[in-house]
C-alpha positions in Angstrom: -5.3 -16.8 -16.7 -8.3 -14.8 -15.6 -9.7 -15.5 -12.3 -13.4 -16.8 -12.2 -14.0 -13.2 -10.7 -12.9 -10.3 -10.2 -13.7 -7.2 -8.3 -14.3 -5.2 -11.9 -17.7 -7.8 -12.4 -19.2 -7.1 -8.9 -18.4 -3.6 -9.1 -20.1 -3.6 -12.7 -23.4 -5.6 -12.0 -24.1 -4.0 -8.5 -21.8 -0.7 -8.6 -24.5 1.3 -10.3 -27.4 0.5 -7.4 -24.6 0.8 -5.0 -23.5 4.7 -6.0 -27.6 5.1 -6.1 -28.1 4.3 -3.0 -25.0 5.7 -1.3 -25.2 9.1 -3.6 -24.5 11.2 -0.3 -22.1 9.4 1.5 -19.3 8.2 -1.8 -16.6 10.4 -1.8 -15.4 11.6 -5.0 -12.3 9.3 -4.6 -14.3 6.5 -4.1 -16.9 7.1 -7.2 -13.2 7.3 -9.4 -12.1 4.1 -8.0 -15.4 2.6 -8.6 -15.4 3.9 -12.3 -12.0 2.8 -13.0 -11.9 -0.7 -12.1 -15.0 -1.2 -13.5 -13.9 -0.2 -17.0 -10.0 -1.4 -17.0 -8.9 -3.6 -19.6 -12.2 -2.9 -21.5 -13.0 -1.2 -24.7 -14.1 2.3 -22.6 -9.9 2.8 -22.2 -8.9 1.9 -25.9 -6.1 -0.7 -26.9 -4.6 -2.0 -29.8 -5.1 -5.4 -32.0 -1.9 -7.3 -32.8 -1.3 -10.2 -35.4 0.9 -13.1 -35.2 3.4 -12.8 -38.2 3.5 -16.5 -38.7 0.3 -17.9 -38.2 -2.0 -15.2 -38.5 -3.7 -14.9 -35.7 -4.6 -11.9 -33.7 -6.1 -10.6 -30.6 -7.2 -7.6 -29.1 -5.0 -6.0 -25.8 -7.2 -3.7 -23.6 -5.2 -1.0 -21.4 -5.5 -0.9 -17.6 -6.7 1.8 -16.0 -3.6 1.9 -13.5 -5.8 2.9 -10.3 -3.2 2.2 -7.4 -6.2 0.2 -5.6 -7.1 -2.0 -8.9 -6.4 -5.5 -7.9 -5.0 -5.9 -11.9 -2.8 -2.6 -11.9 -0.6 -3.3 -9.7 1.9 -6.1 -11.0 4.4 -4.5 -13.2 4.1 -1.3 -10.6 5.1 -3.6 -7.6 8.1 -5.5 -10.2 9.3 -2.1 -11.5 9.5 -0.6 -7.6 11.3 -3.7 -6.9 13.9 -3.9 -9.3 15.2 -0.1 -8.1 15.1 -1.4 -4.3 17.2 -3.9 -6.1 20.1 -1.5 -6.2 19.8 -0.1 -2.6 19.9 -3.3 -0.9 22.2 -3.4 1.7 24.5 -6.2 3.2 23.6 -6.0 6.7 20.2 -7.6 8.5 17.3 -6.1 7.6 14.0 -6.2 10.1 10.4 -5.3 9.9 8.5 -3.6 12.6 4.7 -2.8 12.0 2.8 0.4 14.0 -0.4 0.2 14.3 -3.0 2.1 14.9 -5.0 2.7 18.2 -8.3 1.1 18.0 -10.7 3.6 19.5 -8.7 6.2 16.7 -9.7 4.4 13.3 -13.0 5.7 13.0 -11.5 9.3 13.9 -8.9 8.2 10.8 -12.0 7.2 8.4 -13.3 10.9 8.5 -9.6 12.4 8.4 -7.9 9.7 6.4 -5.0 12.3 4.8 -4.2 14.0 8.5 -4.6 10.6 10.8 -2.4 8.5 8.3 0.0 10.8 8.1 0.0 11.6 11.3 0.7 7.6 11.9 3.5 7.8 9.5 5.4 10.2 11.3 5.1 8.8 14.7 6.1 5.7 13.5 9.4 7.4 11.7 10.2 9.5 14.7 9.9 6.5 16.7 12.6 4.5 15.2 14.9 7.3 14.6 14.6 8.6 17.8 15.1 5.5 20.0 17.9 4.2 17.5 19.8 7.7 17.3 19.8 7.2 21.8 23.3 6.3 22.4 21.8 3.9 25.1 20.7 1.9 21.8 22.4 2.2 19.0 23.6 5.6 18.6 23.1 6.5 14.8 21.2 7.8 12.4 19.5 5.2 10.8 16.9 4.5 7.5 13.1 3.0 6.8 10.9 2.3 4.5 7.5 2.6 5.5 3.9 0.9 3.5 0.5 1.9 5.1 -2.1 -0.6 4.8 -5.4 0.4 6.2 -7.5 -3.5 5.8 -7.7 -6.4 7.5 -8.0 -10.1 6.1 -11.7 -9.3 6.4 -11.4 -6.1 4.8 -12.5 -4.1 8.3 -10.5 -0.8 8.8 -7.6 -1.7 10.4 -4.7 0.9 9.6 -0.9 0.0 10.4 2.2 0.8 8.8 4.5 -2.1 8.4 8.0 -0.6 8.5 11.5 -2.3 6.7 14.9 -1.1 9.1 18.4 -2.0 7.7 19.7 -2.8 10.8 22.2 -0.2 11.4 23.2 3.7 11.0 25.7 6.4 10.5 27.3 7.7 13.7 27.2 11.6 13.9 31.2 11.4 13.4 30.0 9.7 10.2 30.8 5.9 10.7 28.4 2.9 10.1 27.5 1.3 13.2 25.9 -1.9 13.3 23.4 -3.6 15.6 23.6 -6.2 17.6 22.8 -9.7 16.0 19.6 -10.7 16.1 18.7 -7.7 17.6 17.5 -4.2 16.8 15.7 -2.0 18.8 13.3 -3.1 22.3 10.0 -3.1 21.6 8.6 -2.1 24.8 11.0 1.2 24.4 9.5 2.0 20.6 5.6 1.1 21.9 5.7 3.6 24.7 7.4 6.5 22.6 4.9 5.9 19.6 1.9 6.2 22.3 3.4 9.6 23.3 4.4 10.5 19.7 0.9 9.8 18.5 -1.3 10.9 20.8 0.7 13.9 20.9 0.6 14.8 17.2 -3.7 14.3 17.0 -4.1 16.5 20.3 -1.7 19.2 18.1 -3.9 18.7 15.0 -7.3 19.0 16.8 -6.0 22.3 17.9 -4.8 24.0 14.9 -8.6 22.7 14.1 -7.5 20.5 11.5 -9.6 17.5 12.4 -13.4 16.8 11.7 -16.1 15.0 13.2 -19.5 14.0 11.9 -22.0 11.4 12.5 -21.7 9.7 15.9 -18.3 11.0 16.2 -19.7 14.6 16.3 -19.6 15.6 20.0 -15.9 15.2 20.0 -15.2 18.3 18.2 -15.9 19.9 21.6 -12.1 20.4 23.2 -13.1 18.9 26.7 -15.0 15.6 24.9 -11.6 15.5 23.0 -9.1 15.5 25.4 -11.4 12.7 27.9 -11.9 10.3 24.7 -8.1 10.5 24.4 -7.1 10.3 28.3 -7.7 6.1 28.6 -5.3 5.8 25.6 -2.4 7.3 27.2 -2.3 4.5 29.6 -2.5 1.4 27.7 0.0 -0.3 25.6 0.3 0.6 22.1 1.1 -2.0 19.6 4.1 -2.2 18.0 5.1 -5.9 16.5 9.2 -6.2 15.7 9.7 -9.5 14.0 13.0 -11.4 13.5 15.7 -10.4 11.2 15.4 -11.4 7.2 18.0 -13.8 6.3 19.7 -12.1 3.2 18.2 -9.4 0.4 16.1 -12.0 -1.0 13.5 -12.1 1.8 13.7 -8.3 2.4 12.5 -8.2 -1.4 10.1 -10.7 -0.7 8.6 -8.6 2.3 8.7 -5.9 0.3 7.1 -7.8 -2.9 3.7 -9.2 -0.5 3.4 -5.4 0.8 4.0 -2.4 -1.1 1.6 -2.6 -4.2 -1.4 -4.4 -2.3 -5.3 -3.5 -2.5 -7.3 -4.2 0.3 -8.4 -7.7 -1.7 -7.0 -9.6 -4.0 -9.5 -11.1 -7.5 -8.3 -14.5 -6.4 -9.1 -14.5 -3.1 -12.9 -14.3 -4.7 -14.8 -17.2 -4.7 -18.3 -16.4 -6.4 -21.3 -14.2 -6.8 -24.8 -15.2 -6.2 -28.3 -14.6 -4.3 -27.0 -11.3 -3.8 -23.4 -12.2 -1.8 -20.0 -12.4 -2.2 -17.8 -15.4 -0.5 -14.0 -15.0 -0.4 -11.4 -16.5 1.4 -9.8 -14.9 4.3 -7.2 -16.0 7.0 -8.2 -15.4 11.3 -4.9 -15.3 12.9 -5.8 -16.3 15.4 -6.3 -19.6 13.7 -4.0 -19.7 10.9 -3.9 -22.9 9.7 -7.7 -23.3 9.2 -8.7 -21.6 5.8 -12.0 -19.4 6.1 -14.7 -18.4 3.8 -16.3 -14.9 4.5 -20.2 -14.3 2.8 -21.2 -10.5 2.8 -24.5 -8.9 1.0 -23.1 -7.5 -2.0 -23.4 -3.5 -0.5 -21.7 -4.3 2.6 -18.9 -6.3 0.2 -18.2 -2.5 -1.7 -18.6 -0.6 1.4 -15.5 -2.2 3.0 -13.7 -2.3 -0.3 -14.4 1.1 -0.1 -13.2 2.1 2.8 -9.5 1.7 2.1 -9.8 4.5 -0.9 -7.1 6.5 -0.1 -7.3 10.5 -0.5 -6.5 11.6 -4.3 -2.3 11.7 -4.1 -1.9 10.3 -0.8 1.8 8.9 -0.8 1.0 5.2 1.1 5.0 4.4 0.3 7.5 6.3 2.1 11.2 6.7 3.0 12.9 8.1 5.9 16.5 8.8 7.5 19.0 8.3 5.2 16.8 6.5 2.7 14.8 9.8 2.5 14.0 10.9 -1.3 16.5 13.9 -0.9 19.3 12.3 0.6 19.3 8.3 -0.4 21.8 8.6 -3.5 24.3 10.4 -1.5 23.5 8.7 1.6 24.0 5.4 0.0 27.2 6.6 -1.4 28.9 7.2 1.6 27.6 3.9 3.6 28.7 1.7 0.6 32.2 3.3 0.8 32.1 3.0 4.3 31.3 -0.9 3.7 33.6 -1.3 1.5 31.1 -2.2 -1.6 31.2 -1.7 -4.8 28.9 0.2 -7.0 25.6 -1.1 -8.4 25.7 -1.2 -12.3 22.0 0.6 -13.3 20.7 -0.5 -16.6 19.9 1.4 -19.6 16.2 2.5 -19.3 13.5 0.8 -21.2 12.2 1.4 -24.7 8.7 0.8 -24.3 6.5 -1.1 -22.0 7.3 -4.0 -23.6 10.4 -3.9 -23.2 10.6 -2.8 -19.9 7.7 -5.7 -18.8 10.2 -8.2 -20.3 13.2 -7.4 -18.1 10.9 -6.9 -15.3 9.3 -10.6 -15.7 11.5 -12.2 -18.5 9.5 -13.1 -20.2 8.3 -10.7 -23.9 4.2 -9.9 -24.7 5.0 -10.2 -28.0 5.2 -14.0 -28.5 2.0 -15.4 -30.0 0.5 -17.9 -27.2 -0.8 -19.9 -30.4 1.9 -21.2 -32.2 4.9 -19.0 -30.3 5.0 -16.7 -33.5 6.6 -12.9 -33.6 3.4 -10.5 -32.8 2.9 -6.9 -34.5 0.7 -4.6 -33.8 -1.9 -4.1 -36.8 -4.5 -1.5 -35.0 -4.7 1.0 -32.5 -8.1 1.2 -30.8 -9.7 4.7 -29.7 -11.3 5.2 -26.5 -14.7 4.5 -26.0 -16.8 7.3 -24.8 -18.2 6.7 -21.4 -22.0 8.0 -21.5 -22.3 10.4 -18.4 -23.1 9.5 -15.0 -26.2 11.0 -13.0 -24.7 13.8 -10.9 -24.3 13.2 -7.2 -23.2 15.4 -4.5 -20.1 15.2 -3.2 -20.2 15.2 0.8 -15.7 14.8 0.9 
């Protein structure tokens, strides 16, 4: 059922005197996100009409833009990702660690989003695997999967990476070793390194001159500003959060599930539109269990929607150690004989979407909601010409 609203109607009644007014700041990555959520599952992206065989009736199915930070794009993505996760599931305990990032650095990160995030992804993964491969700790090389999320339930900039760790690795003579139960890595051991890891990395990347500063952030592009706005951070504490174990593949897929293929807010967290605000709900953790209703002005609303537009190809979902792109298939090979586990059966790949939505969900698109009738497809319809935009300059 469609929520009362969605992100798609307040970007199309207000996104128009919002690009007009903030022509010189929108990055183009921001103007495409706009664009395409506005215009997803409407006639501007084509379709098709289908007809129920038995009682006649037909309806009109609009494609989805499938913009990663759509709020309705990302469901079959997030069941599809799942389902090969599925097969790489482990039988050991799995636990989730989240990096974040130093306060005083996000608004360095919002004017280098591509260097900064990365640069947090990295210090996260050498973190983990450089702690766990100390014999003092565990002693092997071990795997992650890593999500970045850059929002907060209020939808300020608040980047962190939460991080999935089967707990255990492959010795350097090649055996699995496990961790101890209930027990992976210490925290205060992991916080400290990612301080130094971190902090590291940026002062690295301002010297090869790869970061930039505008605005009120300006003056630190001088070297000595720099290195004094970054000396109080290598004393305090950075934060790193390990939570307990899962209990079983189940809640690791869960996890996963809540975390992978979010946007920074979800249609039905919306509650209206009107007099020129937006109310939605949001949760303060520091008091959970009382629900909370945020009003912004409209602009301010897209601004911080907006700020979690990440850079054109940006990967926000990445693997590491031996769950690494390059080396997972093998890698897995040898752990599972190692464990002593069978083989995962993979299935046949999907026909058509269709298909492929009804394994995903089980449940098929083409039963007629009206009388439960076998639906064909009668039409295909064309895309609608968008007229074109004013030009704006592009200050990314």
């Amino acid at each position: 059922m469609r929520p009362g609203l969605e992100v798609a109607d307040i970007f199309r009644r207000h996104g128009a005197a919002y690009r007009a007014d903030q022509a010189g700041s929108l990055t183009s990555a921001q103007r495409r996100v706009m664009a395409a959520i506005e215009i997803c599952r409407t006639a501007a992206l084509g379709g098709h009409v289908e007809q129920c065989e038995a009682c006649g009736d037909t309806r009109i199915a609009y494609n989805s833009c499938r913009n990663r930070h759509c709020p309705k794009c990302q469901g079959l993505a997030r069941a599809q990702w799942l389902a090969d996760r599925q097969t790489e599931l482990l039988p050991v305990p799995y636990f989730p660690v989240v990096f974040t990032l130093p306060a005083p650095i996000a608004g360095i990160a919002l004017q280098n989003k591509a260097v900064v995030y990365d640069i947090l992804f990295q210090a996260a993964a050498e973190t983990v695997q450089t702690i766990a491969a100390d014999p003092k700790h565990l002693g092997a090389a071990i795997g992650m999967t890593a999500v970045l999320h850059t929002w907060g339930q209020n939808l300020f900039h608040h980047p962190h990476v939460h991080c999935i760790v089967p707990g255990g690795g492959l010795s350097p003579e090649g055996r699995w070793i496990a961790c101890r139960p209930g027990f992976f890595l210490p925290v205060r051991v992991l916080s400290r390194l990612y301080r130094r890891l971190f902090l590291k990395r940026l002062q690295t990347t301002f010297d090869t001159g790869k970061l930039a500063f505008f605005g009120e952030l300006a003056a630190l592009a001088v070297p000595a500003a720099f290195a004094a706005y970054l000396r109080p951070l290598r004393r305090i504490e950075s934060v790193v959060y390990a939570k307990r174990p899962f209990g079983g593949p189940g809640q690791v897929l869960d996890y996963l599930g809540r975390y992978t293929h979010r946007v920074a807010l979800a249609n039905s967290r919306l509650i209206d539109l009107a007099e020129g605000q937006v109310r939605f709900r949001w949760k303060d953790y520091r008091h959970p269990q009382r629900p909370k209703v945020m009003p912004l002005p409209v602009a301010e609303f897209i601004r911080r929607f907006l700020l979690h537009v990440l850079p054109g190809g940006f990967r926000r979902i990445r693997h590491f150690g031996f769950l690494a792109n390059a080396q997972r298939r093998v890698k897995l090979a040898l752990i599972r004989r190692l464990l002593d586990l069978p083989t995962p059966e993979t299935a046949a790949e999907p026909v058509d979407y269709r298909e492929r939505f009804a394994r995903l969900f089980g449940r098929p698109l083409d039963i007629c909601p009206a009388c439960g009738g076998h639906l064909v497809e009668i039409a295909v319809l064309k895309r609608t010409p968008m007229p074109p935009r004013p030009f704006a300059w592009d200050s990314s």
